[in-house]
N, C-alpha and C positions, 0 to 999 in steps of 0.2 A: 351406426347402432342407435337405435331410440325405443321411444316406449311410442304406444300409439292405440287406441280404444274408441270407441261409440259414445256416445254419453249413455250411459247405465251398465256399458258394459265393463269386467275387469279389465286395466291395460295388459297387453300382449307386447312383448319385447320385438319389434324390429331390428333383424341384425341385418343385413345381408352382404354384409364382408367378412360374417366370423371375427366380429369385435371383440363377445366375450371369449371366446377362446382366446384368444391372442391373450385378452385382460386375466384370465386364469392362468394363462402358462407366461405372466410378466413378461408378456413381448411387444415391443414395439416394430409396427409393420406400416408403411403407406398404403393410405386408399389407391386402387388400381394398379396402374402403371407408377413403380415409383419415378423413374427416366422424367417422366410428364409431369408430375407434380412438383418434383424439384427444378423443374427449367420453367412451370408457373411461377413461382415463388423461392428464390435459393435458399430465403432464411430458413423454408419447413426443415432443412438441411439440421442446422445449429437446434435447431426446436429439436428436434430427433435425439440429438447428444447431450441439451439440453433434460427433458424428460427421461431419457434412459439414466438420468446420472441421479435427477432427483425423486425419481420412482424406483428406482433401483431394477430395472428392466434392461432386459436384451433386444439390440435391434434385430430384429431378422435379416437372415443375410442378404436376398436380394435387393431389399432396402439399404441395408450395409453397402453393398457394390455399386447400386447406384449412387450412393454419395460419395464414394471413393473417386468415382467416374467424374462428377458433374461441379466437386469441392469447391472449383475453381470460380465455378459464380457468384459467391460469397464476395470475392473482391466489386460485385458493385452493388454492395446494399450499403445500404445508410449508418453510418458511423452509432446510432441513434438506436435503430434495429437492434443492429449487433450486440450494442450495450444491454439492452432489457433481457435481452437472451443469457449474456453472463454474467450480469449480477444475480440471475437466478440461478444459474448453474453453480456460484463463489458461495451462495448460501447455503448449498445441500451436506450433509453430511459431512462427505468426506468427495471434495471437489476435485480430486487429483482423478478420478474414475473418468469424469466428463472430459478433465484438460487433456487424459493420453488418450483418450478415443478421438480427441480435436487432432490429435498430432496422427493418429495413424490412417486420417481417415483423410487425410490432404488440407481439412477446411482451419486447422492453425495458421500455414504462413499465409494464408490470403486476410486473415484477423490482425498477424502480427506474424509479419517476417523475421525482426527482430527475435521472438519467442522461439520462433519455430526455429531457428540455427542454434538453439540451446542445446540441441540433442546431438551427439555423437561428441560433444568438447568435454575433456575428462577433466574432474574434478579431484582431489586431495581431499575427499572427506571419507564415505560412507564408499569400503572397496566395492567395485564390480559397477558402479552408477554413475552416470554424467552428472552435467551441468543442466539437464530438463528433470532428471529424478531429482536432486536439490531440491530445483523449484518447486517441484507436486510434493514431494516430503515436506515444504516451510507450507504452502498453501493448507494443506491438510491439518497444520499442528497451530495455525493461527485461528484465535476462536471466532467460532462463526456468527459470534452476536456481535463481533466489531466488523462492519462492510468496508469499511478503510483502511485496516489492516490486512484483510483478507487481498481487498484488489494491492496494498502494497506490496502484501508477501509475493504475488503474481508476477509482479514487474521489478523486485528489489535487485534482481542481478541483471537487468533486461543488457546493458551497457556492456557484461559479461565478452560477448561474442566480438564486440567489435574493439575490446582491450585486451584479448588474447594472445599473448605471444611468451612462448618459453616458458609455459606451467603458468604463467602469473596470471594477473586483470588488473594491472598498475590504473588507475584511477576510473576504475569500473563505475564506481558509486556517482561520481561529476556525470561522467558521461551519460549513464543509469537514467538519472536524473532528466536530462535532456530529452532522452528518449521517452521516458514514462510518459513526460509532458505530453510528448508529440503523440505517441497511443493515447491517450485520452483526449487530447484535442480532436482528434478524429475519433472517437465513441461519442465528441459533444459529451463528455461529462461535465458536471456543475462544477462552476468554475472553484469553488471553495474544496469537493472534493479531491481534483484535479492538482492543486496548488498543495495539498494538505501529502496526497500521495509522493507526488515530487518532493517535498521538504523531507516526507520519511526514507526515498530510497537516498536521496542526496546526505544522510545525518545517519544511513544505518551504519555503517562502518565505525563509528565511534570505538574508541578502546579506555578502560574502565581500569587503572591500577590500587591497589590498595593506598598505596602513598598520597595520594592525592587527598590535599589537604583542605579543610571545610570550607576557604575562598574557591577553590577549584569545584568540589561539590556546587556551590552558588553559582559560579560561569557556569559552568555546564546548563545548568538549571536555566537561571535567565537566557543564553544563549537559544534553547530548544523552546523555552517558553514564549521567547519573543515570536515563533513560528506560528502560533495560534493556542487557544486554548485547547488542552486536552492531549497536545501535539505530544508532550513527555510521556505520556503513559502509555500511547501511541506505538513511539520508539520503542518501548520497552517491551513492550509486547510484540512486537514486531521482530527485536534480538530474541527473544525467546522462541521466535515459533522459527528463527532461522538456524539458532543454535539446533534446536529438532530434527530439523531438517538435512544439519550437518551433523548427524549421528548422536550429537551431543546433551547430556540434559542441560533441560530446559534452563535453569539458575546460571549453566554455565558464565564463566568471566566474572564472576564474582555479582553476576546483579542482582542479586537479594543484599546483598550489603550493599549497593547503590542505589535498589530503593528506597532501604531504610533510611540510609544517610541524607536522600532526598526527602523524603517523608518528615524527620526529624527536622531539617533545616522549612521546611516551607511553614510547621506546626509553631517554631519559631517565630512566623512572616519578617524574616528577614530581609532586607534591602535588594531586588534580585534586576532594577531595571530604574531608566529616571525617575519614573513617577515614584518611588519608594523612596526619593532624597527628602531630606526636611527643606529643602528649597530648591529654585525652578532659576529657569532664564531670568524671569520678569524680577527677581529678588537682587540678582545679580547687576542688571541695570542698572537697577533704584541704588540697589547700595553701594556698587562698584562704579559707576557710570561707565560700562560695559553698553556696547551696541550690540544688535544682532547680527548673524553671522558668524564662521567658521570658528574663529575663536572663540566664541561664547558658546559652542559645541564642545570643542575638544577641552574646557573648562569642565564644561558637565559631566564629561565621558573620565576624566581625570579626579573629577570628585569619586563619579560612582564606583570607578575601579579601587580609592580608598575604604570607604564604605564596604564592598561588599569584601575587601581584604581584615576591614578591623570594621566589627558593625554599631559599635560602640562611637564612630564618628558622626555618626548620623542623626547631630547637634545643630540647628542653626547657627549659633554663634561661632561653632567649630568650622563649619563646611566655607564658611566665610569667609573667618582666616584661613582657613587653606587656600581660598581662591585667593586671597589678598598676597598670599604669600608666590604660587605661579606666577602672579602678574608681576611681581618682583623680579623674578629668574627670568623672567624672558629678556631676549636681548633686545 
């Protein structure tokens, strides 16, 4: 379909595949043979589930059949392809449309085998749904202005299928982890988002008790913070759109009161990591005559775990004699 005219004359619409029609009746159709133009090119494949998902369009069926058919070509395109394809797909709306058309259409396990054994493993959340409805219920409820939560919530149980035994997923999240990595290694995603994904599937499983007292608030904190900046709020949104996803509201487990409690302590700038001690290796040298190496670590790691227990130590004169006072107890 195009536009096409004389010079002086009005343009006259060029269709001749019934473009607009298709474009009126929201459908998505391949030019000719669809058979032939997905064994030109497999990504038009992904492009198709792609556009249908974020135009909000129907494949036509014979186009539908041909990609059911030919799915399997999708395992040799470019890690790279693939990716530009579903990060546009992770930003539409409501992404769960594109991800169960990838599942019914064959072209998910050639993307991610991993993903695609998510379907049929029963899940203890949301009656009558697996463990692939989960994931398009977390993907759909994670917002779509964060891309990092979006591809996390996609991959946060990916570990799921291969921890499965007797109702459970006993250390889903590690293994999660591992995996994520290795899907994104093969998309060739940037190494920052890649590293940022894996630290949120590997950190989602955390568990948030009331008792948990304002040092333990601080670990926590420092702990996810040390992951990169922005990584906390990351996670948090990330439990929310998974709490959603597992039937549950969004706050569930109490985190509105943990991110208050977070919020509250950072408004503080509380001591959350070394750099926050009122003194460093180099003070401990000079004025202990301390060398570098392992003990002048687990010195520092023994000051800050005071500090961020009583924040009130985080004196120089104090943190000094504390360390004066370890180097006493050692044997």
């Amino acid at each position: 379909m195009a536009w096409g005219a004389r010079p002086g004359e009005e343009p006259s619409l060029v269709d001749p595949y019934d473009g607009l029609a298709d474009a009126m009746a929201r459908r998505l159709r391949a030019v000719g043979e669809p058979a032939r133009r997905f064994e030109e090119d497999a990504l038009r494949m992904v492009r198709a589930v792609r556009l249908a998902t974020t135009l909000e369009f129907d494949v036509e069926p014979a186009t539908l059949a041909a990609i059911g058919t030919h799915a399997g070509l999708v395992a040799h395109l470019s890690g790279e392809r693939i990716a530009t394809e579903l990060d546009k797909l992770l930003a539409a709306p409501k992404p769960s449309l594109g991800l169960r058309l990838l599942s019914e259409t064959g072209l998910l396990a050639p993307i991610s085998d991993e993903l695609a054994r998510q379907l049929g493993i029963p899940q203890n959340k949301v009656p009558g749904e697996d463990l692939w409805d989960h994931t398009l219920r977390t993907v759909d409820a994670a917002p779509g202005s964060r891309p990092v939560v979006r591809l996390a919530a996609l991959v946060h149980d990916i570990g799921k299928p291969a921890t499965f035994s007797e109702g459970h997923f006993l250390g889903h999240d590690s293994v999660g982890a591992t995996l994520a990595g290795a899907f994104l290694d093969r998309l060739r995603a940037p190494r920052a988002v890649r590293d940022r994904v894996v630290a949120l599937v590997q950190q989602h499983m955390f568990s948030y008790e009331a008792n948990w007292s304002d040092a333990a608030v601080r670990r926590f904190i420092g702990k996810i913070g040390d992951l990169g900046p922005g990584t906390l709020d990351e996670l948090l949104a990330l439990r929310e759109a998974d709490n959603v996803g597992s039937g549950l509201p969004a706050g569930a487990g109490r985190l509105d009161e943990l991110r208050a409690r977070i919020n509250a302590e950072l408004a503080a700038e509380v001591v959350l990591d070394r750099r926050g001690l009122a003194i460093d290796g180099g003070d401990l040298m000079a004025e202990l005559r301390l060398s570098e190496g392992p003990r002048l670590g687990r010195i520092l790691d023994e000051l800050l775990e005071r500090v961020i227990a009583d924040p009130g130590l985080n004196d120089r004169p104090k943190l000094l004699l504390l360390a004066q006072a370890m180097l006493a107890d050692e044997p």
